[in-house]
PDB file of the backbone (N, CA, C, O) and the ligand in Angstrom, with CONECT records:
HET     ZN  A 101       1
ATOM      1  N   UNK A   1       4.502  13.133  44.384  1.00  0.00           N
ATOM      2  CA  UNK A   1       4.457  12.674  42.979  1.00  0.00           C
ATOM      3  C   UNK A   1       3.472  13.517  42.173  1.00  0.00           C
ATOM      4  O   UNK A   1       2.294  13.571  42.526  1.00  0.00           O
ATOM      5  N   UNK A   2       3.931  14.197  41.072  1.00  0.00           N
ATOM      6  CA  UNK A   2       2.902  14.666  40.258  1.00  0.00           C
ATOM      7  C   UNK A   2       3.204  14.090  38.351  1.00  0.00           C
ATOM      8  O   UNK A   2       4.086  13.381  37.867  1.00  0.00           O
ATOM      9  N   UNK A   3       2.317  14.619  37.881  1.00  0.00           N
ATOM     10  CA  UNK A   3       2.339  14.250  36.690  1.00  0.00           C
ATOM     11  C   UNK A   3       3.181  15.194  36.027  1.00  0.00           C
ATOM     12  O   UNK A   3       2.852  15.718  34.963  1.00  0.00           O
ATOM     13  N   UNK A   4       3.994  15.372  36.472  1.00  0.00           N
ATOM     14  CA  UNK A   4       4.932  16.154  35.442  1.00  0.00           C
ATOM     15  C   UNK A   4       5.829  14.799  35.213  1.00  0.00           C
ATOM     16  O   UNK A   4       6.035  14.408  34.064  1.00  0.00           O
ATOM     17  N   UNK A   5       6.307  14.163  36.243  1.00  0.00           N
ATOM     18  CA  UNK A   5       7.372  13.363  36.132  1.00  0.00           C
ATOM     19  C   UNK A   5       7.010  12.625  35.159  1.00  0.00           C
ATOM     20  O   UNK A   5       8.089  12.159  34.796  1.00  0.00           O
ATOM     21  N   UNK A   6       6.073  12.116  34.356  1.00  0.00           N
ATOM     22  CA  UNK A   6       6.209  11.398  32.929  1.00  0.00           C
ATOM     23  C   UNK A   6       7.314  12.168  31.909  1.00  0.00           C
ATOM     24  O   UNK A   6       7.452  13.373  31.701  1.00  0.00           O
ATOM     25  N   UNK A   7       8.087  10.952  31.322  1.00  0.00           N
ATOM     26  CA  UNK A   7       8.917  11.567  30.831  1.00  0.00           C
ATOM     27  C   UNK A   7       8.266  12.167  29.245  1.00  0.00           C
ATOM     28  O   UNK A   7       7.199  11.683  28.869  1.00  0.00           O
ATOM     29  N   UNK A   8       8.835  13.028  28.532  1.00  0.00           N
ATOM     30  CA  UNK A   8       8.451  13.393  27.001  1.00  0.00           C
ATOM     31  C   UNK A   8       9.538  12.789  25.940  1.00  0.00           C
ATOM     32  O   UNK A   8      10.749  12.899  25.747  1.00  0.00           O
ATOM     33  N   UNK A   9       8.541  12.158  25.416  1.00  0.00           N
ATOM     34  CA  UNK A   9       9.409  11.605  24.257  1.00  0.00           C
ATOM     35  C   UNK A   9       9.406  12.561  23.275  1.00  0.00           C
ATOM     36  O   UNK A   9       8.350  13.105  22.951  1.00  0.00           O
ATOM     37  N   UNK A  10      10.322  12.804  22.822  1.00  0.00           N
ATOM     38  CA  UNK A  10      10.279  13.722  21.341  1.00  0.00           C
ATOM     39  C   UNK A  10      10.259  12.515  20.070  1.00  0.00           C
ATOM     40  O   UNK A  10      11.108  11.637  19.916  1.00  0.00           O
ATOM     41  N   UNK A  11       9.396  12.683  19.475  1.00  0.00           N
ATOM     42  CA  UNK A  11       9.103  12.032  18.183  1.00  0.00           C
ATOM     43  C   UNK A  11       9.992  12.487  16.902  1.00  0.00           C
ATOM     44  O   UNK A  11      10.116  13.702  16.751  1.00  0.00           O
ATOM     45  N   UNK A  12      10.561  11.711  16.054  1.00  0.00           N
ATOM     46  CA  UNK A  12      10.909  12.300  15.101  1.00  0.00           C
ATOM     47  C   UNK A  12      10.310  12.941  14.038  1.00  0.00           C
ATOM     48  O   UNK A  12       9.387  12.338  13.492  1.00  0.00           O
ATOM     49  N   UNK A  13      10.628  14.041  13.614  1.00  0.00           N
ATOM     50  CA  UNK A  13      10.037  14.929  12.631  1.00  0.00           C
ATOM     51  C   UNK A  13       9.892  13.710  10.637  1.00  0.00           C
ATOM     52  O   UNK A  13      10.734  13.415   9.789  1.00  0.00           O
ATOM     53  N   UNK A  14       8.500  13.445  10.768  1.00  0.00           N
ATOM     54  CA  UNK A  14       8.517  12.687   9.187  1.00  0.00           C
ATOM     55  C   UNK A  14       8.681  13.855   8.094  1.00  0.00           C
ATOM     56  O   UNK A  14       8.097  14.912   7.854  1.00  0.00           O
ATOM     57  N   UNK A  15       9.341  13.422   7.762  1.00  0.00           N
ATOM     58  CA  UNK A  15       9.288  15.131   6.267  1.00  0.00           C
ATOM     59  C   UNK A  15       8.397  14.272   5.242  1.00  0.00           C
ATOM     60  O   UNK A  15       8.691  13.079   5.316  1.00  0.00           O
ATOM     61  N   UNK A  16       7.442  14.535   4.356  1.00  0.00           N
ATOM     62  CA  UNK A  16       6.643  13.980   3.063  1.00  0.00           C
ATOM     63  C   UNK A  16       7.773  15.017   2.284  1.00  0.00           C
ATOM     64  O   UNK A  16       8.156  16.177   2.442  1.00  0.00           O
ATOM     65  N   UNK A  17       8.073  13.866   1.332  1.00  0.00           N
ATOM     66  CA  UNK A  17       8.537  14.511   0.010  1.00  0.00           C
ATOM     67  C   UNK A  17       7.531  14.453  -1.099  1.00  0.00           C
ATOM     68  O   UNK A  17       6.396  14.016  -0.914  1.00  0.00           O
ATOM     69  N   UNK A  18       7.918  14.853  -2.141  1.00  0.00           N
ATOM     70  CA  UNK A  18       7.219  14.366  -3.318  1.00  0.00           C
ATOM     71  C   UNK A  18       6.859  12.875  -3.557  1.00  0.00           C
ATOM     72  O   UNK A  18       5.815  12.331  -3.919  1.00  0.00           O
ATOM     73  N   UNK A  19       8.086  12.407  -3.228  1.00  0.00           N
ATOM     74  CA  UNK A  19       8.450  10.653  -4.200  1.00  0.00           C
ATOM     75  C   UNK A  19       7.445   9.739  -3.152  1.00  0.00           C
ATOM     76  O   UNK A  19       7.088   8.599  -3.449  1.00  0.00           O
ATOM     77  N   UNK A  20       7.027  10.455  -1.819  1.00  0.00           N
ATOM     78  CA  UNK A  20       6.681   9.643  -0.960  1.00  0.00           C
ATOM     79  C   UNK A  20       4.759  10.004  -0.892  1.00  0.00           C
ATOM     80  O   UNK A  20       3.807   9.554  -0.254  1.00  0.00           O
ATOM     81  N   UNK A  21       4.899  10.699  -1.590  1.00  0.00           N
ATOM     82  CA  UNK A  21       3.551  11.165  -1.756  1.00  0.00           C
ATOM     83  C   UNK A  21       3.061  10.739  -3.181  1.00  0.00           C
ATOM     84  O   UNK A  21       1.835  10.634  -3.213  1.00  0.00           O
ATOM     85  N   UNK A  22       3.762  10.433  -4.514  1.00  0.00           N
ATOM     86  CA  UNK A  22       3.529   9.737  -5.046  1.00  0.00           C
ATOM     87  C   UNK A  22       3.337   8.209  -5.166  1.00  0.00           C
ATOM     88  O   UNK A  22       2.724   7.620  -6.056  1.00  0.00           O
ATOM     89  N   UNK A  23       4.093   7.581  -3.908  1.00  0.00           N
ATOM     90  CA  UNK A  23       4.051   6.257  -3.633  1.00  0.00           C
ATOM     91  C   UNK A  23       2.942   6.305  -3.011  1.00  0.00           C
ATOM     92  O   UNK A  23       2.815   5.193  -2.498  1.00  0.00           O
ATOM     93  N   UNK A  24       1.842   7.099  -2.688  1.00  0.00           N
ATOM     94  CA  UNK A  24       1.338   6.683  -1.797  1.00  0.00           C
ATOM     95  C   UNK A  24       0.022   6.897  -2.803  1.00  0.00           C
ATOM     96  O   UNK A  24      -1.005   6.245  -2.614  1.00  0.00           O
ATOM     97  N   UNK A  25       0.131   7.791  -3.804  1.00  0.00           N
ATOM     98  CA  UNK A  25      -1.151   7.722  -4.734  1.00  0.00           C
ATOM     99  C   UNK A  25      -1.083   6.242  -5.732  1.00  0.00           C
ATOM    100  O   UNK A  25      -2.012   5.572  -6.182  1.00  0.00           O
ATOM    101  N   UNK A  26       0.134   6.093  -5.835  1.00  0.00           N
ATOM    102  CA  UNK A  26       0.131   4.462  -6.467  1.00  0.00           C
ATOM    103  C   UNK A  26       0.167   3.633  -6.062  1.00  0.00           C
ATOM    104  O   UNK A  26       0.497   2.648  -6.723  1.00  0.00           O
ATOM    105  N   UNK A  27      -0.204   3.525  -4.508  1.00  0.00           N
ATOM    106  CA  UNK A  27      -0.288   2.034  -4.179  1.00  0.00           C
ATOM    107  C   UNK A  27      -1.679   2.078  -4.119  1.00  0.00           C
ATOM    108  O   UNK A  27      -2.131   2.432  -3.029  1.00  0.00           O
ATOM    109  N   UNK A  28      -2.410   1.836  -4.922  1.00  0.00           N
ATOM    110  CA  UNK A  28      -3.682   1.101  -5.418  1.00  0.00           C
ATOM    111  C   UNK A  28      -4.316  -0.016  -6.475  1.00  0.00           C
ATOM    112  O   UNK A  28      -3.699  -0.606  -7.363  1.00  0.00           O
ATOM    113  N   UNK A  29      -5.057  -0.081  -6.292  1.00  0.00           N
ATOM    114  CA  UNK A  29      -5.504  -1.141  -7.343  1.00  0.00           C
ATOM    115  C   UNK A  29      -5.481  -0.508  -9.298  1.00  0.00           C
ATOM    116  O   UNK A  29      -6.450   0.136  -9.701  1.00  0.00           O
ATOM    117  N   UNK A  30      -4.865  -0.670  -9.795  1.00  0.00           N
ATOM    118  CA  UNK A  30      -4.387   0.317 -11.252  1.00  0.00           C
ATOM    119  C   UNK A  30      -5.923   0.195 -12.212  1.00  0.00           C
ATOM    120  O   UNK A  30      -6.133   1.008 -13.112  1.00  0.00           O
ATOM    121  N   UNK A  31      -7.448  -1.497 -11.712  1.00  0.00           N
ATOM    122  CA  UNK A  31      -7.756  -1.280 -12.404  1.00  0.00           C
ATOM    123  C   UNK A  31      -9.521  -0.797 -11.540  1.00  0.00           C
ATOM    124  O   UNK A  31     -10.486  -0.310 -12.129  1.00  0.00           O
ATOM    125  N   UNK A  32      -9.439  -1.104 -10.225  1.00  0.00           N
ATOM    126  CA  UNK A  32     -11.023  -0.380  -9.858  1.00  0.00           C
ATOM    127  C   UNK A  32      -9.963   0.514  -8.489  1.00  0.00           C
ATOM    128  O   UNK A  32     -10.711   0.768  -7.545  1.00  0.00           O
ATOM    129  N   UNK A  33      -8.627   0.957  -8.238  1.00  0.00           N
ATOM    130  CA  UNK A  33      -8.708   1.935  -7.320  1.00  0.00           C
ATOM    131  C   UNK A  33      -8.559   1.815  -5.903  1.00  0.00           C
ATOM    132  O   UNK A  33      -8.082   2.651  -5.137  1.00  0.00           O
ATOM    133  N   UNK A  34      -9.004   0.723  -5.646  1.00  0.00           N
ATOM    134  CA  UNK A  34      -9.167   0.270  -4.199  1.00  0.00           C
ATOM    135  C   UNK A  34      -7.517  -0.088  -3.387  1.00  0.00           C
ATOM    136  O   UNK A  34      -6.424   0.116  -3.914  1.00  0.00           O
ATOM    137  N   UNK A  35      -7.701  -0.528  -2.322  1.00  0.00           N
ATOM    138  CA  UNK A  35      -6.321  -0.293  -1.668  1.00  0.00           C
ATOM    139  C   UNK A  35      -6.353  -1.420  -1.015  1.00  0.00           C
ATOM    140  O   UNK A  35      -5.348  -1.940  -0.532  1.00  0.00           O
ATOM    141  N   UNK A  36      -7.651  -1.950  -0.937  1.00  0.00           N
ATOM    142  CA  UNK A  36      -8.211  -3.650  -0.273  1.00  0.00           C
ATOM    143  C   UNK A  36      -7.538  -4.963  -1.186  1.00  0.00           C
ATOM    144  O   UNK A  36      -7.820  -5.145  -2.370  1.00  0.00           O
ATOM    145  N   UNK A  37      -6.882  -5.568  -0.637  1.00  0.00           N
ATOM    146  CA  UNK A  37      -5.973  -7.047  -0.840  1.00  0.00           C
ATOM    147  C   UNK A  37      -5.186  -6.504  -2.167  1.00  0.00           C
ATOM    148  O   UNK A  37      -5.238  -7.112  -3.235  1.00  0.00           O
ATOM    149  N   UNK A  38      -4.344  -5.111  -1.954  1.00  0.00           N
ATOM    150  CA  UNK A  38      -3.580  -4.971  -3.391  1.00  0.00           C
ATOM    151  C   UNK A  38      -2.490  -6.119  -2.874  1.00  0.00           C
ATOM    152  O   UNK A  38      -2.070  -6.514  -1.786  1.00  0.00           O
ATOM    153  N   UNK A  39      -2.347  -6.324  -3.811  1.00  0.00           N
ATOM    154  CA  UNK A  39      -0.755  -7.703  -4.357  1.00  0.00           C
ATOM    155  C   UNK A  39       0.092  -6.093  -5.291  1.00  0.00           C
ATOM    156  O   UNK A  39      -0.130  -5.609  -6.400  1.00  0.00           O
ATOM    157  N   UNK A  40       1.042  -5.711  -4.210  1.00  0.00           N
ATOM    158  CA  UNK A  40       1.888  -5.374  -4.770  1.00  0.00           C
ATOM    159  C   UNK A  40       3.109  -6.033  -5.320  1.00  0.00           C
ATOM    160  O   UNK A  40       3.980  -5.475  -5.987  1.00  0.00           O
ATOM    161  N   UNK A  41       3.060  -7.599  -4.873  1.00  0.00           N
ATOM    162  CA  UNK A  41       3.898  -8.511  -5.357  1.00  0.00           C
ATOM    163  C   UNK A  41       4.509  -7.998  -7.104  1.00  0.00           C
ATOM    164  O   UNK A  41       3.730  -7.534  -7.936  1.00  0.00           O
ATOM    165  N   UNK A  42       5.778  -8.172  -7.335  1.00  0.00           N
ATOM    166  CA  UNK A  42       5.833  -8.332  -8.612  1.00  0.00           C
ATOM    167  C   UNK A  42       5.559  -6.971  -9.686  1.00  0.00           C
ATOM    168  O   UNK A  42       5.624  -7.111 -10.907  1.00  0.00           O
ATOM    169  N   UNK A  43       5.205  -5.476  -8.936  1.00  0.00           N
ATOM    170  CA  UNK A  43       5.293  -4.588  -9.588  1.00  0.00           C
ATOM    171  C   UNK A  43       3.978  -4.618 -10.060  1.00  0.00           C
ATOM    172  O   UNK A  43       3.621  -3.820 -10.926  1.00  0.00           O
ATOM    173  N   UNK A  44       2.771  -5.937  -9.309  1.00  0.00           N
ATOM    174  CA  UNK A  44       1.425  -5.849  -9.828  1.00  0.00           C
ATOM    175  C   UNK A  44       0.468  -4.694  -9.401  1.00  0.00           C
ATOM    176  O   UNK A  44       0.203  -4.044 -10.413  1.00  0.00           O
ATOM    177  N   UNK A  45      -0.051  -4.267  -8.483  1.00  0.00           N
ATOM    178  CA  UNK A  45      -0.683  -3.214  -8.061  1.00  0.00           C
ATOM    179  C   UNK A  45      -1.959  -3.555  -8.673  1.00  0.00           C
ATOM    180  O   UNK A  45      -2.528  -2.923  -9.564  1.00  0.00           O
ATOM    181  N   UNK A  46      -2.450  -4.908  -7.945  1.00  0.00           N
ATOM    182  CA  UNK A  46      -3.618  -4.659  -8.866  1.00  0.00           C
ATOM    183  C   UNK A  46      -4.380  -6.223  -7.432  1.00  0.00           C
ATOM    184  O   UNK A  46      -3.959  -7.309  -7.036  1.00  0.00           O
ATOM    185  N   UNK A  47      -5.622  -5.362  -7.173  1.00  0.00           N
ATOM    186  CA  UNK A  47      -6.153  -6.012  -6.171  1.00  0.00           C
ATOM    187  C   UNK A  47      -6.278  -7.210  -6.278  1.00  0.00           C
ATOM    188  O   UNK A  47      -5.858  -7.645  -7.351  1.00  0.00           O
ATOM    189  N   UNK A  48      -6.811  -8.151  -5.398  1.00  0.00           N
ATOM    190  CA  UNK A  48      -6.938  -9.884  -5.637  1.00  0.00           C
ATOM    191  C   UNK A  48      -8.028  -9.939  -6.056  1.00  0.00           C
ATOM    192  O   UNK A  48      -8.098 -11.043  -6.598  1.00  0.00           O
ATOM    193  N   UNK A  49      -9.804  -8.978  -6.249  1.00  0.00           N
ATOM    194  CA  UNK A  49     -10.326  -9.055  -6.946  1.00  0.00           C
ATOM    195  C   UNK A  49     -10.221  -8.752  -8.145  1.00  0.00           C
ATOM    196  O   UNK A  49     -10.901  -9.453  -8.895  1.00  0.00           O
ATOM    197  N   UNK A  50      -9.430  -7.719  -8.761  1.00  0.00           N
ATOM    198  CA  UNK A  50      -9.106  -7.468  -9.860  1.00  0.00           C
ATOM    199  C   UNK A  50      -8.097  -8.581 -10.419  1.00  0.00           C
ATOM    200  O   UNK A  50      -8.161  -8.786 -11.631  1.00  0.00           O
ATOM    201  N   UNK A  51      -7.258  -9.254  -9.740  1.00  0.00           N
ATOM    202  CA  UNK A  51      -6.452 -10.041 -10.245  1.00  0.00           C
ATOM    203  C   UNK A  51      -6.953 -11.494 -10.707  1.00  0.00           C
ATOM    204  O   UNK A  51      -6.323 -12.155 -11.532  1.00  0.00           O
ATOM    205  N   UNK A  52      -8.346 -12.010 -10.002  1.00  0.00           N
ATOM    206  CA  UNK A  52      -9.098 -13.023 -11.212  1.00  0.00           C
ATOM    207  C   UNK A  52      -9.376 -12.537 -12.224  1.00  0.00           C
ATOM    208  O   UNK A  52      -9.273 -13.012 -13.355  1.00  0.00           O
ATOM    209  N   UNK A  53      -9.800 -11.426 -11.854  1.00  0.00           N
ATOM    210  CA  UNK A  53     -10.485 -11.003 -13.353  1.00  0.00           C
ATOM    211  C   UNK A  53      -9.504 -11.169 -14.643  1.00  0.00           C
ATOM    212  O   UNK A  53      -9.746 -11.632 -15.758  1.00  0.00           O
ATOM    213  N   UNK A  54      -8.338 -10.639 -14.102  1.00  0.00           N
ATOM    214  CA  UNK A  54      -7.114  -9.977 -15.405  1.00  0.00           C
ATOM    215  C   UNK A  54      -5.982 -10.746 -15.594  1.00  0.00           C
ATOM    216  O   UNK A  54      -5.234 -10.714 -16.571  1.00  0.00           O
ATOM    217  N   UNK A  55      -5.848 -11.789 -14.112  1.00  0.00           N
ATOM    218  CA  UNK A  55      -4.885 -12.876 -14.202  1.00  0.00           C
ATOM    219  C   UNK A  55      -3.986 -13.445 -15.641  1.00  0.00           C
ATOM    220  O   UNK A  55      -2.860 -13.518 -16.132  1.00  0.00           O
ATOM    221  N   UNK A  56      -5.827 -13.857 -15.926  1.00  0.00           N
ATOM    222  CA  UNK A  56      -5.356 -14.556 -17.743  1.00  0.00           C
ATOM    223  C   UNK A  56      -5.013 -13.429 -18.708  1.00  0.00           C
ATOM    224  O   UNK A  56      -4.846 -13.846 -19.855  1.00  0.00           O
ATOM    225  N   UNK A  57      -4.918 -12.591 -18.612  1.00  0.00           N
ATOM    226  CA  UNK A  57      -5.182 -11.535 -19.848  1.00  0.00           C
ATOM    227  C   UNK A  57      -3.586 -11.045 -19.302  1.00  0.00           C
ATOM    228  O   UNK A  57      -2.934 -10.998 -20.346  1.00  0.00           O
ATOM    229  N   UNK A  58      -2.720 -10.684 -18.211  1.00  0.00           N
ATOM    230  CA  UNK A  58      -1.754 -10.517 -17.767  1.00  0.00           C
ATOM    231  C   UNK A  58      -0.935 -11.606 -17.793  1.00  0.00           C
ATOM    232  O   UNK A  58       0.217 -11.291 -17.495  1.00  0.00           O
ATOM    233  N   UNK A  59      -1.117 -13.091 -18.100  1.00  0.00           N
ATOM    234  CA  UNK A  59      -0.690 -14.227 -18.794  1.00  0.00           C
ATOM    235  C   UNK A  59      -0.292 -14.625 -17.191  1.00  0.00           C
ATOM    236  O   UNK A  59       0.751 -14.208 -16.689  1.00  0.00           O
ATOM    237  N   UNK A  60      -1.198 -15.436 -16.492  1.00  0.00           N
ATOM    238  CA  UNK A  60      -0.952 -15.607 -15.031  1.00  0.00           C
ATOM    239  C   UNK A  60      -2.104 -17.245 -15.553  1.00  0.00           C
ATOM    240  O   UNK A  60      -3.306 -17.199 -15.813  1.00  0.00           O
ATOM    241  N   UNK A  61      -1.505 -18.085 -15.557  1.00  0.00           N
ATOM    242  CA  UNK A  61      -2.267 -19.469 -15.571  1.00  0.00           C
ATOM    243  C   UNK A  61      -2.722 -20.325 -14.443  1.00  0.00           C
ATOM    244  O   UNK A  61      -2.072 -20.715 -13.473  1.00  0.00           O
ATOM    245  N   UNK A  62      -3.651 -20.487 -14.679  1.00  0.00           N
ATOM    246  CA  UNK A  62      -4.555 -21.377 -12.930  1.00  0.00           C
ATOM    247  C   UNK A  62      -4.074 -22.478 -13.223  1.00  0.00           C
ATOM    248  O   UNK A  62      -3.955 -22.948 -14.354  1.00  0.00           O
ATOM    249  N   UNK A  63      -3.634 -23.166 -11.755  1.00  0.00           N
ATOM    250  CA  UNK A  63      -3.374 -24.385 -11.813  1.00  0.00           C
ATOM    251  C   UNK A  63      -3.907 -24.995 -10.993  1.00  0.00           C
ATOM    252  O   UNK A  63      -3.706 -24.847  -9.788  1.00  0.00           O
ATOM    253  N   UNK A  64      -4.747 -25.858 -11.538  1.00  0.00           N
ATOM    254  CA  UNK A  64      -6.094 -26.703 -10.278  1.00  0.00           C
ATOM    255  C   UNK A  64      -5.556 -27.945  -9.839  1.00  0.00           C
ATOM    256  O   UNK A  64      -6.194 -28.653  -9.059  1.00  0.00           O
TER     257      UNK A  64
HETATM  258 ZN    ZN A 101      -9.046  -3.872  -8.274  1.00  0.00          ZN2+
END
């Protein structure tokens, strides 16, 4: 037995396009940047700290 016999997986080749490299500069927070608890929900892009902040001003109403 030697270690050749592991088999080789060939991986598939990822190509980056443009469109996928722009998705990847916009998935952030639109108003401090960050990439931590974005809510991309809804086309928001905008972190869960940023989203108390701007909630009301983006017309998003608390309901206690
Ligand atoms: Zn933010």
């Amino acid at each position: 037995m030697t270690t050749n016999d592991v088999k080789k997986i060939k991986k598939p080749k990822v190509v980056l396009s443009k469109t996928s490299k722009e998705l990847k500069r916009s998935r952030v927070c639109k108003f401090c940047g960050t990439q931590r608890g974005l809510i991309r929900k809804y086309n928001l892009y905008i972190c869960r700290r940023c989203f108390n902040d701007y909630a009301a001003e983006l017309g998003f109403k608390k309901y206690d």
